[in-house]
Structures are given as structure tokens and as C-alpha cells.
C-alpha positions in Angstrom: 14.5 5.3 -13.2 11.0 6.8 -11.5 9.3 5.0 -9.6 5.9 5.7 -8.4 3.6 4.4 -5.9 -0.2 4.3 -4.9 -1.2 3.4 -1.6 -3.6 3.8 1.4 -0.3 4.3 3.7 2.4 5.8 1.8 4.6 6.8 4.8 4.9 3.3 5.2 7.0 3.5 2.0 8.7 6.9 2.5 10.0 5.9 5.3 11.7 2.3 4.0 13.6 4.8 1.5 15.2 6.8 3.9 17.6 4.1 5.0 20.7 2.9 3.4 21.7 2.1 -0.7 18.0 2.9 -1.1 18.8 6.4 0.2 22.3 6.7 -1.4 20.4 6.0 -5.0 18.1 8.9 -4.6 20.6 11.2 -3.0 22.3 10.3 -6.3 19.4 10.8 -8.4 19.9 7.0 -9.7 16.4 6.5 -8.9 13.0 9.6 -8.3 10.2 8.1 -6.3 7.1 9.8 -6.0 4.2 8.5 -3.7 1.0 8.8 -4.2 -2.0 8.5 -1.9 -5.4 6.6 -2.9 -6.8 9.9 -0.4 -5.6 12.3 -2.5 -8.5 12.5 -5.2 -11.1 10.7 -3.2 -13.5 12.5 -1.3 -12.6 12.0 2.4 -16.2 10.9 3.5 -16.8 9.1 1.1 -13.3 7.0 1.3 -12.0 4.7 -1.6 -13.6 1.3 -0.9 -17.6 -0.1 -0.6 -18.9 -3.5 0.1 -18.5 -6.1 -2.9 -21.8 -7.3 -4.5 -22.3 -10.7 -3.9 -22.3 -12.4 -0.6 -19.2 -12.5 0.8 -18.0 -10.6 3.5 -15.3 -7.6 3.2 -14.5 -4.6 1.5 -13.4 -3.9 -2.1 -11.3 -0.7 -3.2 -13.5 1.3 -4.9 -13.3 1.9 -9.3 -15.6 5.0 -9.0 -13.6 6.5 -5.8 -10.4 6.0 -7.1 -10.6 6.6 -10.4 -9.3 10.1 -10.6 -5.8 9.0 -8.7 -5.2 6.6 -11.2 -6.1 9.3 -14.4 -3.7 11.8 -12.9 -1.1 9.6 -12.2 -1.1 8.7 -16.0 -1.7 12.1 -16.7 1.5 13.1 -15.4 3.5 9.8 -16.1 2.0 8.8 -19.8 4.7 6.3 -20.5 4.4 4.7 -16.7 3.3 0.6 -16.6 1.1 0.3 -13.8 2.5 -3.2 -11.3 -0.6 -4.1 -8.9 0.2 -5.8 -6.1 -1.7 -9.0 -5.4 -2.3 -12.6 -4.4 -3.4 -13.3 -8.0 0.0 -12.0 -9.6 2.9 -13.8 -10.6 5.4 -14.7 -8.2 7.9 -12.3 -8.0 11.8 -13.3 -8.8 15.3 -12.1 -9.8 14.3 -12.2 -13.1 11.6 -9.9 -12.7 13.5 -7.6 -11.3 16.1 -7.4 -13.9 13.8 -6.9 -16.1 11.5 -4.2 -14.6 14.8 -2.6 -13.5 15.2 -1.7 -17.3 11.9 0.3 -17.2 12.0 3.8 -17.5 8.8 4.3 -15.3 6.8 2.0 -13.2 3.9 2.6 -10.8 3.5 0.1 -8.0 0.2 -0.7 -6.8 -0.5 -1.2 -3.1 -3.6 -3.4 -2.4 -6.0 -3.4 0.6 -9.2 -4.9 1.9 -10.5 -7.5 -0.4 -8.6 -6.2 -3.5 -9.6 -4.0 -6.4 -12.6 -3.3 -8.3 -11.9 -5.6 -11.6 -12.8 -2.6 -13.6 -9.4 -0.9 -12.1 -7.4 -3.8 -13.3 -8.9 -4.0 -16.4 -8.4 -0.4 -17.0 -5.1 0.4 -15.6 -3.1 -3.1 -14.5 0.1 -4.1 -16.6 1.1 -6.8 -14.9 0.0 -8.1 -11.4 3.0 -9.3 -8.9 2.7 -11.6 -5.6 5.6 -11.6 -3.4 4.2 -15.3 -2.5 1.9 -17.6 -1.3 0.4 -15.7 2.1 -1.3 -12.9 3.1 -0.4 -9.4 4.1 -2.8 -6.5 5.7 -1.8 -4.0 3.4 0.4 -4.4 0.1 2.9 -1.3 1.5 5.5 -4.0 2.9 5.2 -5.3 -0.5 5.9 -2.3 -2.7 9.4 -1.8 -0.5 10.4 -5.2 -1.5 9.9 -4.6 -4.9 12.0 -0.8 -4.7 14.6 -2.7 -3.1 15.1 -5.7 -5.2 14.2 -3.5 -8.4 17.0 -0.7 -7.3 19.9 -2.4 -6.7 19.9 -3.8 -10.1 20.5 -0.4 -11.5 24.3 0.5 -12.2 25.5 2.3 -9.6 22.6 1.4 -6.6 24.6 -1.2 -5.1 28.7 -0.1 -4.9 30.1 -3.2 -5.8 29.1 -4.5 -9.3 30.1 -8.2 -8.7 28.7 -7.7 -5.3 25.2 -7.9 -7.3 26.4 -10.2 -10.4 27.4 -13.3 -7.1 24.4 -12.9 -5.4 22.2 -15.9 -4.8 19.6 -16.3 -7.8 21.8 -14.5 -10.6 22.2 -17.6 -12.2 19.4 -19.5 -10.6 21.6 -20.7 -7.7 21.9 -19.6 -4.2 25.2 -18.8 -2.5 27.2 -21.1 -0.8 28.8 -20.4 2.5 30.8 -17.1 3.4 33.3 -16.6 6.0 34.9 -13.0 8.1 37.4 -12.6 10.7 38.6 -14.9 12.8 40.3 -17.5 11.3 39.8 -19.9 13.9 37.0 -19.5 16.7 35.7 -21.6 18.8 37.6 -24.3 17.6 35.9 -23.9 14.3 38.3 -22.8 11.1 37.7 -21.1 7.7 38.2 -23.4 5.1 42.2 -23.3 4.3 41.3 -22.9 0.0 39.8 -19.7 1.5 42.7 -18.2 2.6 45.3 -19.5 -0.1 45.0 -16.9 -2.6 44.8 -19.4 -5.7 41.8 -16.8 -7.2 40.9 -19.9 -9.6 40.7 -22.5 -6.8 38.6 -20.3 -4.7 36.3 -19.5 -7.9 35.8 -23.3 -8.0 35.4 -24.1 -4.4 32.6 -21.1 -4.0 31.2 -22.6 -7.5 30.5 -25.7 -6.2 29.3 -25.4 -2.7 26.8 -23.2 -4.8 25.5 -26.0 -6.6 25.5 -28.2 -3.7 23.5 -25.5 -1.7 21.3 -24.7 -4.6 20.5 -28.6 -4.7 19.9 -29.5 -0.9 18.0 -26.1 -0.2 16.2 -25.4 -3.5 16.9 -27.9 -6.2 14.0 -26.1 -8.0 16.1 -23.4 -9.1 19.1 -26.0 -10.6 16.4 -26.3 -13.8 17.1 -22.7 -15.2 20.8 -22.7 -14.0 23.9 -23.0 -16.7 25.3 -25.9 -15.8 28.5 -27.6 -17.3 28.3 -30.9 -18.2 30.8 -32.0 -15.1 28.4 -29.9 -12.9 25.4 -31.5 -14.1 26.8 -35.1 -13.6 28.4 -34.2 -10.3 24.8 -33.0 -8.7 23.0 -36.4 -9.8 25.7 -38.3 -8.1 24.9 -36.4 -4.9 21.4 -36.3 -5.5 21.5 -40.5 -6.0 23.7 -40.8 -2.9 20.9 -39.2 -1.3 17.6 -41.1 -2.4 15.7 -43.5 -0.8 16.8 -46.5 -2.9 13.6 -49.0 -0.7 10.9 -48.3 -3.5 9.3 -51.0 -5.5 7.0 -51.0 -8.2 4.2 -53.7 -9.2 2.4 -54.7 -11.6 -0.8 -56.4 -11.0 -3.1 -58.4 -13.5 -5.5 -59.7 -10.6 -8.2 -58.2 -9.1 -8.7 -55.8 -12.1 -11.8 -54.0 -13.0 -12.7 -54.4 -16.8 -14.8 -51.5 -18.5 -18.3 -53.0 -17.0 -16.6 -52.7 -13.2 -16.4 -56.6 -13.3 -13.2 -58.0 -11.4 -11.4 -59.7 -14.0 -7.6 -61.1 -14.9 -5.9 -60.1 -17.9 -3.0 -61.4 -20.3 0.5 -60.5 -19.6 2.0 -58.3 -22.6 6.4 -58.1 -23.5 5.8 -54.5 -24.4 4.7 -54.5 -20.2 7.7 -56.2 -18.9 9.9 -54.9 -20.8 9.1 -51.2 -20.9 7.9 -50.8 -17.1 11.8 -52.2 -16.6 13.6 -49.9 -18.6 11.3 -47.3 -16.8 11.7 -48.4 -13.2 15.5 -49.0 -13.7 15.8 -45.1 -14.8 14.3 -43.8 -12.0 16.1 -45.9 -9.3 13.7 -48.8 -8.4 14.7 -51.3 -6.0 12.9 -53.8 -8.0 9.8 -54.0 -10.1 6.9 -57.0 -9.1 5.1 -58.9 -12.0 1.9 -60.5 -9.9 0.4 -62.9 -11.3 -2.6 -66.0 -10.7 -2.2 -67.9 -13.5 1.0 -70.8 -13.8 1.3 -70.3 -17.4 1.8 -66.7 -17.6 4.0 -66.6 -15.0 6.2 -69.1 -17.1 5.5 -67.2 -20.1 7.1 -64.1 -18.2 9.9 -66.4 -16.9 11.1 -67.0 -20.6 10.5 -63.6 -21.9 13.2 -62.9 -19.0 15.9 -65.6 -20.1 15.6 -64.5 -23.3 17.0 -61.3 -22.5 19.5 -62.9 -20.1 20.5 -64.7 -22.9 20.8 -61.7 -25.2 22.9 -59.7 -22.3 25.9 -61.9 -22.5 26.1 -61.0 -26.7 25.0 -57.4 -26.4 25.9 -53.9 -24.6 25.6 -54.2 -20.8 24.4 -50.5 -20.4 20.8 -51.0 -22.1 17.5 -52.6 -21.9 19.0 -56.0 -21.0 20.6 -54.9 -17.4 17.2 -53.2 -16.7 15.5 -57.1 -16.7 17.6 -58.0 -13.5 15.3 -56.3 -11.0 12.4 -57.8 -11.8 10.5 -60.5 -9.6 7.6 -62.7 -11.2 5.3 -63.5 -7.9 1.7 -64.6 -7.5 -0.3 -62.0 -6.0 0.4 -58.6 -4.9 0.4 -60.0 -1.5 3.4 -62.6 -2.0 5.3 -59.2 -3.4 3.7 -57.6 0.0 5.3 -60.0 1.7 8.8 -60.6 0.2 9.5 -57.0 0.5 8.3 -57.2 4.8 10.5 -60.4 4.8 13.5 -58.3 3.9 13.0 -54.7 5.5 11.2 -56.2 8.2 8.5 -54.2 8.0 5.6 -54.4 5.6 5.5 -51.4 2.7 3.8 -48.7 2.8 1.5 -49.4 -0.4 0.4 -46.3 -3.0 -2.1 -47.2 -5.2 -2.7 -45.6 -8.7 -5.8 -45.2 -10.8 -6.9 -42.9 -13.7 -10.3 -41.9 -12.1 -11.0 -39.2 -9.2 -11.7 -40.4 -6.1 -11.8 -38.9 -2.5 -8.8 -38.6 -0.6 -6.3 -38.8 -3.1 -2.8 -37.0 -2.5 -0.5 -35.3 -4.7 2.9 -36.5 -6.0 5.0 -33.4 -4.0 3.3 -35.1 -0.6 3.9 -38.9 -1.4 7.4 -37.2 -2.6 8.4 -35.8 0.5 7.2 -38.8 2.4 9.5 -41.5 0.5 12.5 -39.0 1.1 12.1 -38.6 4.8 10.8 -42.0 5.7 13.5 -44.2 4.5 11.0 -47.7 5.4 10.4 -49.0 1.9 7.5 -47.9 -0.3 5.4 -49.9 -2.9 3.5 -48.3 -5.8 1.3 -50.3 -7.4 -0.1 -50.1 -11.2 -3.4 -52.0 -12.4 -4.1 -53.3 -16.0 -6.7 -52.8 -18.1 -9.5 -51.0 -16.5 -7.1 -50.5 -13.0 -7.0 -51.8 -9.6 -10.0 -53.7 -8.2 -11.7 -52.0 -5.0 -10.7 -54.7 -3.1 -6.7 -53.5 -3.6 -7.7 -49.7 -3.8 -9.1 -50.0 0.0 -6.2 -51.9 1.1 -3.5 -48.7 0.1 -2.2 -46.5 2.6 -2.1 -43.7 -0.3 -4.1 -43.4 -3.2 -2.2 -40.7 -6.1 -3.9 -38.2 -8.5 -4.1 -39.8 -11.7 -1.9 -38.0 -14.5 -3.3 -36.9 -17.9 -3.8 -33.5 -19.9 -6.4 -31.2 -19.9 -8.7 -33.2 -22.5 -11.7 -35.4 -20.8 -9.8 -38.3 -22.8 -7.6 -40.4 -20.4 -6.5 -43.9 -21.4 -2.7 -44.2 -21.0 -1.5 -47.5 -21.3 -0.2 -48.8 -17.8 3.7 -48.7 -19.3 2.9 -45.0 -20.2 1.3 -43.6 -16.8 4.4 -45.5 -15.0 6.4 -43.8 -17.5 5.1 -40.6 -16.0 4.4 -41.7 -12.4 8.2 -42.3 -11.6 9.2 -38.9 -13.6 7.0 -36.8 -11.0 8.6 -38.7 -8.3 12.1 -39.3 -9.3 12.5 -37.1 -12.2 15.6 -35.0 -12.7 14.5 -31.1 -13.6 18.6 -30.0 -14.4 
């Protein structure tokens, strides 16, 4: 494979090769790299990067001044696909690598300054690569991590071909833990399956403190991994040991805004109770709230519920019917308030939801993170017809982003955005 390189700094680069299987691969002609330098066809007073039009401040590398670098590069690699360097790429991963590790010729693209002329990209660029969400000075440190990463999935780079084929990522999981000499320090021992020599048992063991890493560390990853069946079950079991199981849902039919912003109360619906259940029992909800003012509703709810307490005892347990124990038919939103600070002797923290933009609002990976490290108990709340009232809006601690599409049009029904709601929460991605 050949790699090339364009850059303001290429020793930078020459000098990351020199060391280790890097080195080995060229010695062994497993890999040619050739650096360029942007200098090399600009004109030294003149540099290779101006002031960008508009007004903001910085530099921009130039498409005029480095224009010939780029046409003899392709001039004397025809068949080359030019990789730019940038924060506007695609994050770089394994997979990436193993695929650009099948090229035949590849020219990596350093960046500087403010970037590059859009006319360069337009002109040249194959595919632009971040190696993540920050900022370098220069995109040299870059272009080495791409050589690396890139090379070693060549046969022959690395020594060891399993070495490569266990590494963390290869199957979208990371590697559990590894052990060396000593058996015993410090008091502290290598597990005995380790050492027994039962190649199957220790295939297993590694296996699955894989998964279990992979899920604690970066259970983003699980949702491309291969997973058996037993594996799959075996990580929600660990997953659910490990949830805060303090979250409540309500559902509130007063104070609600109807289309003209008046405060209003609106009818209880089956479709509502029983839905919102199914959907609250799926994602681990501690209980789901029914609020509401009016006697009559409240009894209505009442029988819907001893109907399907009644239908339980005749049907399958695992279904709709269990999902009707956990919910609670109260008054208002703040007897539910109240009944939850009566048990957990503290009062929720309360999330409100609405379809509409408004300031302040957080995202679902925040309010995420916040129910998994504050184990105190948590209380979404959902609003019918036209949503929450003001009044209940101002008295949440956390306001979420409303879900919908792309399209201007969003009116989901209330059983539909908690549907959603709970999925980007709770959801299970493997």
C-alpha cells in the first residue's frame, strides 16, 4: 500500500514512522510513504494561506497557492483518493480503517489555520476524516494516527494476526482485562480460569468480560456488535441491575393549554391508560400517575383498571394486563408530587415535556446521565391535548427538547411522544 501525505510540517510525520511496526512495515516494503510539503510548489513569499473574505478572524490555506502541490501529487499518483483532515469529517473508527487499509493509494491531508479554501475540497477531497470532537494546531498528529491505525491492518504490519483480529473494536467491543507475570502480587491474584489451560473456558471468560466492559465503558458500541442470543439477554440483566428503578411517569389532564392558549381540562381516553402502561412498564417505570380534577373520571379510570384486573386472572400474565398494576389514579400532579416525597422522602425532581421550543430546554443524553447518577427519584410529566399549562411548565426543574421529524408538522399523540420519550431514555440499542 502507498501512502502519501500533504502537510505544512512533514517531519512531524517522518519522524512518527521511524519507530517501531510502523518502521518494520516499510523496512519490509509492506507499506511506501511519500511526504509531501504544501512549500514545495508555493512560492516562499508568498506562502500557502490569505485572510478569509468575510469577517471573521484567521487564516485560510490558500486554493490559488496550493494548487500546483495538489496537481502534481495526482500527476504522479492518478489512482490516489485524497483523505483531508478536518473537524467537519466523519469520525474516524476501526471500520474505517479496515476499509481504507484495502486501498491501493491514499493521500492524507494535513490541515492548518482556519482550514481549506472550499474550492480545494471541492476539487480534490474524497472523503473528509475527524479524529474527534476537539481541536488540534496542525492536522500532522492526525495524519500519524491514521498511518498507524490504517497499517497495522495490513497482513503482515502487526506480527501476530490474532493479535489484530482480539483487539478492542474488531467486533465493536473493547477488551476486557489482561494479565502478565506474577501470579500473585501484592496480595492481588490472576484469575485462576486464566491459568487452567481449558483454551474454551478461557475463550468464554475473556468473551464475556468483553461484553461486560464494552457495556459499562461504551455501551454505544454493543449496537453493531454480534451478539448471541444468551449474550444479548445476559447484558440487559446487568444493564437492569444497574438502573435507577425511582422514575415515575404522569399524566396530567389539568392545567392544560387548548389550541387558543386557554387553560382547559380534558377527557380521560382507554387508548391513554392503557398504552402509556404498556409503554412505562417496558421501559422500567416505577409507576405511572393518572391526575386528575374531576370525581367521575377518576372512577371511570378506576373501572377501566378492574376490568383488566379482572381479565388477568383468565389471560397470560406476561402481557398488557400485568403492565395495569403500576398505575396510580390521583387528583392533581401535586398529590402524585407528594405521594412519591412521602415514600423517598424527598420531593422528585420534576421534567416537564412539551412539543414547542422554548428557552432553556435540555437534551435527553443530560437528563440521561442525571437519572443514572442521582439515584433520588425523578418525575416526567406528559400534558394532553395542547400540553402542560405555564403554570406546571415554570414549576419543572427540567424542561426536555420536544421529539418529532424534520417536517414543521408535530402533533404526536401524548401515548406516542411517551412512546418515544422513554426509548431515548431507557431504550436498549443491542
Amino acid at each position: 500500500m502507498k501512502i502519501n501525505t500533504l502537510s505544512v510540517f512533514p517531519e512531524i510525520i517522518k519522524n512518527n514512522c521511524k519507530y517501531g511496526v510502523l518502521s518494520k512495515a516499510v523496512g519490509k516494503k509492506l507499506i511506501t510513504i511519500n511526504n509531501y510539503s504544501f512549500f514545495t510548489e508555493a512560492d516562499n513569499n508568498k506562502g500557502i494561506d490569505d485572510e478569509q473574505y468575510g469577517h471573521n478572524p484567521g487564516m485560510v490555506i490558500s486554493y490559488e497557492k496550493t494548487f500546483k502541490i495538489f496537481k502534481k501529487i495526482k500527476k504522479n499518483e492518478p489512482k490516489t483518493k485524497f483523505i483531508f483532515l478536518s473537524p467537519k469529517g466523519h469520525i474516524f473508527n476501526n471500520q474505517m480503517a479496515k476499509d481504507l487499509s484495502n486501498e491501493k493509494n491514499i493521500t492524507i491531508v494535513s490541515g492548518r489555520y482556519e482550514g481549506f479554501d472550499e474550492r480545494i475540497l471541492e476539487e480534490f477531497c474524497d472523503f473528509e476524516i475527524s479524529i474527534g470532537d476537539y481541536i488540534l494546531t496542525g492536522g500532522e498528529l492526525a495524519t500519524c494516527i491514521l498511518i498507524d491505525s490504517i497499517s497495522r491492518m495490513i497482513k503482515g504490519v502487526v506480527g501476530k494476526k490474532n493479535s489484530v483480529i482480539n483487539d478492542s473494536f474488531m467486533d465493536s467491543t473493547i477488551k476486557g482485562p489482561v494479565y502478565t507475570k506474577p501470579k500473585i502480587f501484592k496480595n492481588k491474584s490472576v484469575p485462576k480460569i486464566l491459568l487452567s489451560g481449558n483454551h474454551k473456558n478461557i475463550d468464554n471468560f475473556n468473551r464475556n468480560n468483553s461484553l461486560e466492559y464494552t457495556l459499562n465503558k461504551r455501551e454505544d458500541l454493543l449496537e453493531n456488535a454480534t451478539l448471541a442470543p444468551t449474550e444479548r439477554e445476559n447484558l440487559r440483566k446487568i444493564k437492569r441491575s444497574k438502573l435507577n428503578n425511582n422514575v415515575f411517569i404522569a399524566l396530567v389532564h389539568h392545567p392544560i393549554k387548548n389550541i387558543k392558549n386557554e387553560t382547559i381540562t380534558t377527557s380521560l381516553t382507554n387508548l391513554d391508560i392503557q398504552d402509556i402502561a404498556r409503554s412505562a412498564r417496558t421501559y422500567g417505570i416505577n409507576k405511572y400517575y393518572i391526575t386528575h380534577p374531576i370525581l367521575e373520571q377518576r372512577k371511570l379510570a378506576e373501572k377501566v383498571l378492574s376490568f383488566w384486573d379482572n381479565e388477568k386472572k383468565r389471560k397470560n400474565e406476561n402481557s398488557k394486563h400485568v403492565a395495569m398494576n403500576n398505575i396510580i389514579i390521583k387528583k392533581s400532579l401535586k398529590e402524585a408530587i407528594s405521594n412519591i416525597k412521602k415514600e423517598y422522602k424527598q420531593k422528585p425532581i420534576l421534567i416537564g415535556t412539551d412539543a414547542n421550543e422554548m428557552k432553556n430546554m435540555v437534551d435527553y443524553s443530560f437528563i440521561k446521565h442525571k437519572i443514572q447518577e442521582e439515584k433520588r427519584p425523578y418525575l416526567i410529566v406528559f400534558g394532553t391535548g395542547w400540553g402542560l399549562s405555564q403554570e406546571i411548565i415554570e414549576s419543572c426543574d427540567y424542561i426536555l427538547k420536544p421529539v418529532g421529524g424534520y417536517d414543521k408538522y408535530n402533533h404526536l399523540s401524548v401515548r406516542s411522544a411517551v412512546a418515544i420519550i422513554l426509548d431515548k431514555l431507557f431504550g436498549c440499542n443491542f
